[in-house]
N, C-alpha and C positions, 0 to 999 in steps of 0.2 A: 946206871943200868935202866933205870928206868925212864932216864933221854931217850936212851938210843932205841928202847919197845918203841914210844910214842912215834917217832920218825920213819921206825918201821912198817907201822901199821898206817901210817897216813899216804906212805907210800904204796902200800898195796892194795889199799882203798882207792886212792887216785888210778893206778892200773886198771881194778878191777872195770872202774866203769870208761877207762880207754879217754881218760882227759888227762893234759898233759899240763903241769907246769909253765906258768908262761915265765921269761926272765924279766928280772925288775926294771929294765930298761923300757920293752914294751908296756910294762904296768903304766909304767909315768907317761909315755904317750898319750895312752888312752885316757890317765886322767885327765892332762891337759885337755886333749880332743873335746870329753865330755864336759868340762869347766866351760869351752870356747861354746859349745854348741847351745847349752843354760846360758851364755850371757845372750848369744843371738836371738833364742829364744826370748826375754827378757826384753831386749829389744824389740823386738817383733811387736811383743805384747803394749811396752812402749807407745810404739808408733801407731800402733792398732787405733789404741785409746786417745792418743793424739788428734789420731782423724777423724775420730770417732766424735772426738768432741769438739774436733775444729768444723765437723760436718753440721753435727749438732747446734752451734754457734749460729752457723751459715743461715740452717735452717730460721733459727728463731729471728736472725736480721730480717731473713725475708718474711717471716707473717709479721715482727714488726713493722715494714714498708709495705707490707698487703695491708695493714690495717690502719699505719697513718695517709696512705693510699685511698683508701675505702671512703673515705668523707669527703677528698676531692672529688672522686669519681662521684657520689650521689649526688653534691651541691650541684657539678655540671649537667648530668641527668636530671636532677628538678629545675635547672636553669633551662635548657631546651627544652622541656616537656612544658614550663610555663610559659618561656616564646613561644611553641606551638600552639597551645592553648590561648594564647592572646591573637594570633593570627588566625585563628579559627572562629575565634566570638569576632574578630572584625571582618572578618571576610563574611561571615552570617548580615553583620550589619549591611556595609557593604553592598550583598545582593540586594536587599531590600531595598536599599535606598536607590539602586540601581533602577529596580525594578518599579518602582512609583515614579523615581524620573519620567521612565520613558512612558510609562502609561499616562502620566500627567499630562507630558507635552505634546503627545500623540490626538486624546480627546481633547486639549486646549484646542487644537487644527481642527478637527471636524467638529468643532462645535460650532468656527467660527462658520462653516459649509453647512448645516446645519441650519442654524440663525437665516443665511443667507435664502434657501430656498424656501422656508416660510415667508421672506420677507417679498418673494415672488408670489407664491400661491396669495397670499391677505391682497399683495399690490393687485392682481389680477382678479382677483371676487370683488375687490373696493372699486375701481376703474375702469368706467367704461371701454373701449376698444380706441374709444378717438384719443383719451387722456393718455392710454397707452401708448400710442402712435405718436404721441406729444412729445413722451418721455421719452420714445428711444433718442426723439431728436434733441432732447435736450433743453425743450420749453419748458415743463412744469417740473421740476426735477421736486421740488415746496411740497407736492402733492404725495408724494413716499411715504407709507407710513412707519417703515421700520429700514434701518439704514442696509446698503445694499452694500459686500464687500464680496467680489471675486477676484483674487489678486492672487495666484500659488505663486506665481517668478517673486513679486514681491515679499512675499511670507518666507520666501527661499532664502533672499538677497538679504534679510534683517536677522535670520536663524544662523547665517552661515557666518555673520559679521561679528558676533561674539567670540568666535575662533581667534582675533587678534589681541584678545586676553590672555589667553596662554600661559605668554612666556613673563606677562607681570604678576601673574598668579603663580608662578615658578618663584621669581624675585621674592617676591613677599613671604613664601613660606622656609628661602632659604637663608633673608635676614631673619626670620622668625625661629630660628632652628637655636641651638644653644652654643653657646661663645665658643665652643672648642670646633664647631661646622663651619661657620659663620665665614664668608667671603665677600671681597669687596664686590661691588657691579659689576669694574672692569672685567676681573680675572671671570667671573661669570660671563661675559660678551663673549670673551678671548676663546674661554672654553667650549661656548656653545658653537662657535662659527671656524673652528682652528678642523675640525674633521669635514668641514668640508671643503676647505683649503688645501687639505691633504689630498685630497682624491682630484685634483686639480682642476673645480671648480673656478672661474670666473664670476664677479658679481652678475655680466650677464646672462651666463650660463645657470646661477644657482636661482637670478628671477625669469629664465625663460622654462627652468621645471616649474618653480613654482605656479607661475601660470598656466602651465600644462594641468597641475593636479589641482589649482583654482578651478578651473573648466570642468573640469572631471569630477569634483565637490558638489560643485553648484547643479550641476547638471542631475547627479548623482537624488540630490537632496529635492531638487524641482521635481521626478516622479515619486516621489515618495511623498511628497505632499501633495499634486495633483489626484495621486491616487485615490488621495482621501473626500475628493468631492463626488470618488464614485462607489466605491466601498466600504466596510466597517469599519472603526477601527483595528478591531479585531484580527480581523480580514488581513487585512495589510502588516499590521506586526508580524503575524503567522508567516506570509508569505516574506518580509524582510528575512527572517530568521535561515532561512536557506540560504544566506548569504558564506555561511561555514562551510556548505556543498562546496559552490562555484570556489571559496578561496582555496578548499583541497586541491581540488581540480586543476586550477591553475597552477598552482604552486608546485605539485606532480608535474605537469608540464613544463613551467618555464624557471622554476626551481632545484630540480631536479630531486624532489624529496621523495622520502622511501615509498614503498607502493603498501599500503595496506587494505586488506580485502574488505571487511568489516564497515571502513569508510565508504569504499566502493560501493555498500548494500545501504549505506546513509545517503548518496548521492542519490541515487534510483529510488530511495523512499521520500526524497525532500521532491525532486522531479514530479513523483508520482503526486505528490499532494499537491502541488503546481496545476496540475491538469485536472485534478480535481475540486476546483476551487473552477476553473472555468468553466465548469458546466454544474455549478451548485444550483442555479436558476433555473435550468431547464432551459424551455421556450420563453419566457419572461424577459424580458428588458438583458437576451446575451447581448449581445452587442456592448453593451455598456459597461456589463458585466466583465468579458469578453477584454476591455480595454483598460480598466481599471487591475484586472491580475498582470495583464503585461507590462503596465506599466510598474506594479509592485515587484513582479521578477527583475526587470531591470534595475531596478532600484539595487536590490541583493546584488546585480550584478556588476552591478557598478561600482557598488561597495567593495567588493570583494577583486574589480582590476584595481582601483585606487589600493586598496592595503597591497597586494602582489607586485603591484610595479615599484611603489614606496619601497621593498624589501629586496628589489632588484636595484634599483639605481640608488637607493640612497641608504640603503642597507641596516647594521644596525647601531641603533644610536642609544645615546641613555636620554635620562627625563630631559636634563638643561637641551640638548639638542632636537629634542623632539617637540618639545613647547616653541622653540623659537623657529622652526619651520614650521609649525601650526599656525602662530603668530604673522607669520610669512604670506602664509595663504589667504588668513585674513584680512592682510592688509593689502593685500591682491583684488580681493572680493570687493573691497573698499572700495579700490579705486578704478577696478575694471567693469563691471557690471551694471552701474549705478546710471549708463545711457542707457542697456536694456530695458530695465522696469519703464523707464520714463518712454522711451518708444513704446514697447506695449501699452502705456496708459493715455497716448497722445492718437493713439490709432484705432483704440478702444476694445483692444485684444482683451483689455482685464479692467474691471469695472473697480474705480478704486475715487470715494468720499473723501477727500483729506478730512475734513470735521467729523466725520461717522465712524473712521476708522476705530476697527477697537480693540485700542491697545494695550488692555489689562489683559485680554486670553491671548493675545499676539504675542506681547513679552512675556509671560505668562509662559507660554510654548516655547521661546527662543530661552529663556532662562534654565527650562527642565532639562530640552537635549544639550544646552552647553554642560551644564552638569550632569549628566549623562556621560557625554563624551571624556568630561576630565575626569571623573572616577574611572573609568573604563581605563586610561590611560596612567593617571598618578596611582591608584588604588595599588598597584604594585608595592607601594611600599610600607605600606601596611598589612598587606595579607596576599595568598595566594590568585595566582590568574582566574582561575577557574573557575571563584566565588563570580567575580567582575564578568566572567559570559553566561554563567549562570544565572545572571540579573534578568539578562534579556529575554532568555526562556523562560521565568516566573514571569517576567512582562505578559504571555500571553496568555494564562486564565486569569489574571487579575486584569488583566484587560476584558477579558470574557465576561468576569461577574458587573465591573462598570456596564458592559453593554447590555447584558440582562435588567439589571436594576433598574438603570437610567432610560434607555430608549426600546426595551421588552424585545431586542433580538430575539431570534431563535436559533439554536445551535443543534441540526438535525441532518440525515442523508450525508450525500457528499459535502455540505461543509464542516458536518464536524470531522468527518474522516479527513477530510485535507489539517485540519489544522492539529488531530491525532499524529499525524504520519511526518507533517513536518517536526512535531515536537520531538517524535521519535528518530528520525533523522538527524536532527541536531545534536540530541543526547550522545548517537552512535559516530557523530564526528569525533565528540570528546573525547572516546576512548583512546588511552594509549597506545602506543605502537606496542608494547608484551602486553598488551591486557592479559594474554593466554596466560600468560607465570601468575599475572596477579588473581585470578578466577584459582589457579590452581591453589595459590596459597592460602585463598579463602574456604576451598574445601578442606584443604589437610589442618588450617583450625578448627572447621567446626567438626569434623572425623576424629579430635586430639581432643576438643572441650567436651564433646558428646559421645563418647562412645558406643554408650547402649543402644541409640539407636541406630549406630552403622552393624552392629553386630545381631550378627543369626546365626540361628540353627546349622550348623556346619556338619555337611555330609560325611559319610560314612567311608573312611578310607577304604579304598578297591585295593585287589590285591592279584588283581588280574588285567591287563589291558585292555583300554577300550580305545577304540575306532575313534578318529575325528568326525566320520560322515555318519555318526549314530547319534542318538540323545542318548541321555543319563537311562532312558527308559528302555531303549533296545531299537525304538525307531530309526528309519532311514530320515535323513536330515534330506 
């Protein structure tokens, strides 16, 4: 009896709240069901973890390869940062030694001009008019008291003949290089002379350039030493330096390189100091004046077709090719010019002592610009370009203070402005074609390292609009 209450009542309690017995078939379904969905689950969680820690894993491979990473990356960083640093102290050298080169070899020439017209002024207060009249003819010549040299073709033709060093000066520092550089002669001949064999040069066609840019050397180098029997040294370096104008110029022209504006206001400020430099004198000795800056502009100009058409016809080369057409020219200079000088001195164009000659500031002179010239040229491989033309502009107030110390120039009016304006001309050649990016990135460092001083008092947000054609104050603009 008391089964059948309990069954009774369980059954009426189940009614009551309207749930319904399920049959034991559906039970075991749903166990199943829920058994399947706990293991999926389980799974899930599994795999979760799995990944979690196959991810985990990944991770930590990769900060270990960021960190055994991390010491190559900075040895390479202090390895370029110390090449940089080594190209930098030698390019510093470098200018310097650039720059007393050419100041060297420059006052070695007018001193030798210098010397000379002393040795006029003493000969003429010492000697009568007749002993004079003797001497032009060549009777007392005994009677001189300080030796007499005007010779520029010559000074030219002995400066420019060191150029056929070159390419043994190439040789010498490429056996000298270390066992793993190191090439026989041949393959160096082979190498220097095979690009222009490619461009289907002939030997006569590659000695009928040469003699082209012989001519154009020599000739180049004869105003620029003539110059100097009429001007400063000073003077004439300043005015060489323009030579950076004319090669833009050209090179815009028959290069077809890009147009930038900046250079364009270097051209017209080197020009400007050109012109200014011919009227430094006044009324005074123009004339002489006058023909000594033309002849120094040409110089520059000269300079500057010789590098232009070299970049046109024989385009570009590395050192070994470039020594041995150096070499080329010199041995041109060699052999072609050397009737010149001797006609000038047989017809008495150029007053030249063979025993007076004096060839400690001669060679002296021809020694500085050859080494001038090969640093300008090899220095590439030791340091940046830039240091190597930045020589030549320190050339010109170390040239400045020799000429103060030594013979009490004076540096006033228009010629310091010329030789201002050309320095600044020069400079503004340098600049690169984005200078603009680079100016920019040197504001947004120092706006990034300095803050406080970009920063002010910041006005007052408006909350009302204002007018373009108003100020901040209410004014009509």
């Amino acid at each position: 009896m008391s089964g059948g209450n309990l069954s009774s009542v369980k059954s009426d309690s189940l009614e009551s709240l309207d749930l319904k017995p399920l049959p034991s078939k559906k039970l075991s379904l749903l166990r199943k069901h829920c058994c399947k969905s706990k293991k999926l689950v389980s799974l899930e969680d599994d795999s979760g973890s799995q990944s979690d820690s196959g991810s985990g894993d990944a991770m930590l491979e990769h900060r270990e390869n960021q960190r055994e990473s991390q010491p190559y990356v900075q040895v390479t960083r202090r390895t370029c940062f110390t090449e940089h640093r080594k190209r930098m102290s030698c390019g510093l050298f470098l200018t310097s030694f650039v720059a007393v080169s050419w100041v060297g070899g420059t006052h070695l020439l007018r001193a030798m001009y210098i010397d000379y017209s002393l040795a006029l002024v003493a000969n003429a207060q010492k000697l009568n008019m007749t002993s004079m009249s003797n001497l032009e003819h060549g009777e007392d010549r005994s009677a001189l008291l300080y030796p007499l040299y005007n010779a520029p073709f010559f000074t030219t033709w002995v400066c420019t003949t060191l150029n056929f060093f070159f390419f043994p000066v190439y040789l010498t520092s490429r056996f000298c290089a270390p066992a793993s550089e190191k090439t026989s002669m041949k393959k160096e001949l082979t190498d220097s002379i095979q690009p222009y064999q490619e461009r289907g040069l002939s030997v006569g066609g590659f000695l009928c350039r040469c003699g082209t840019f012989t001519v154009l050397w020599v000739a180049t180098n004869y105003m620029f030493v003539y110059s100097l029997t009429l001007l400063d040294a000073t003077d004439v370096i300043a005015l060489y330096t323009t030579n950076v104008a004319f090669i833009y110029l050209l090179s815009w022209v028959l290069l077809q390189e890009q147009f930038v504006g900046i250079r364009i206001v270097a051209v017209i400020m080197c020009n400007t100091g050109i012109a200014l430099f011919a009227y430094m004198d006044g009324g005074v000795s123009r004339a002489m004046t006058l023909g000594g800056v033309v002849l120094a502009a040409a110089a520059a100009a000269g300079t500057a077709v010789y590098k232009v058409l070299f970049k046109k016809f024989i385009g570009e080369v590395n050192l070994g090719q470039l020594s041995f057409f150096f070499s080329s020219v010199g041995l041109c200079n060699i052999l072609m010019m050397w009737p010149i000088f001797l006609a000038l001195y047989f017809t008495d164009l150029e007053t030249i002592f063979w025993k007076d000659i004096p060839w400690l500031p001669l060679g002296g002179a021809a020694l500085f610009i050859f080494l001038a010239n090969l640093l300008g040229n090899f220095g590439v491989m030791w340091t940046y370009e830039v240091f190597l033309t930045l020589g030549f502009l320190f050339a010109v107030p170390a040239s400045a203070a020799v000429d103060v110390y030594l013979y009490s120039v004076e540096f006033r009016g228009m010629k310091l402005a010329g030789v201002v304006l050309s320095m600044i001309g020069f400079c503004l050649v340098l600049l690169p074609e984005n200078w603009p990016d680079y100016l920019t990135m040197l504001l947004r460092w120092r706006r990034n390292k300095y803050p406080h001083e970009t920063t002010c008092s910041h006005p007052e947000p408006r909350t009302s609009y204002t007018s373009r054609l108003r100020t901040q104050s209410g004014r009509v603009k």
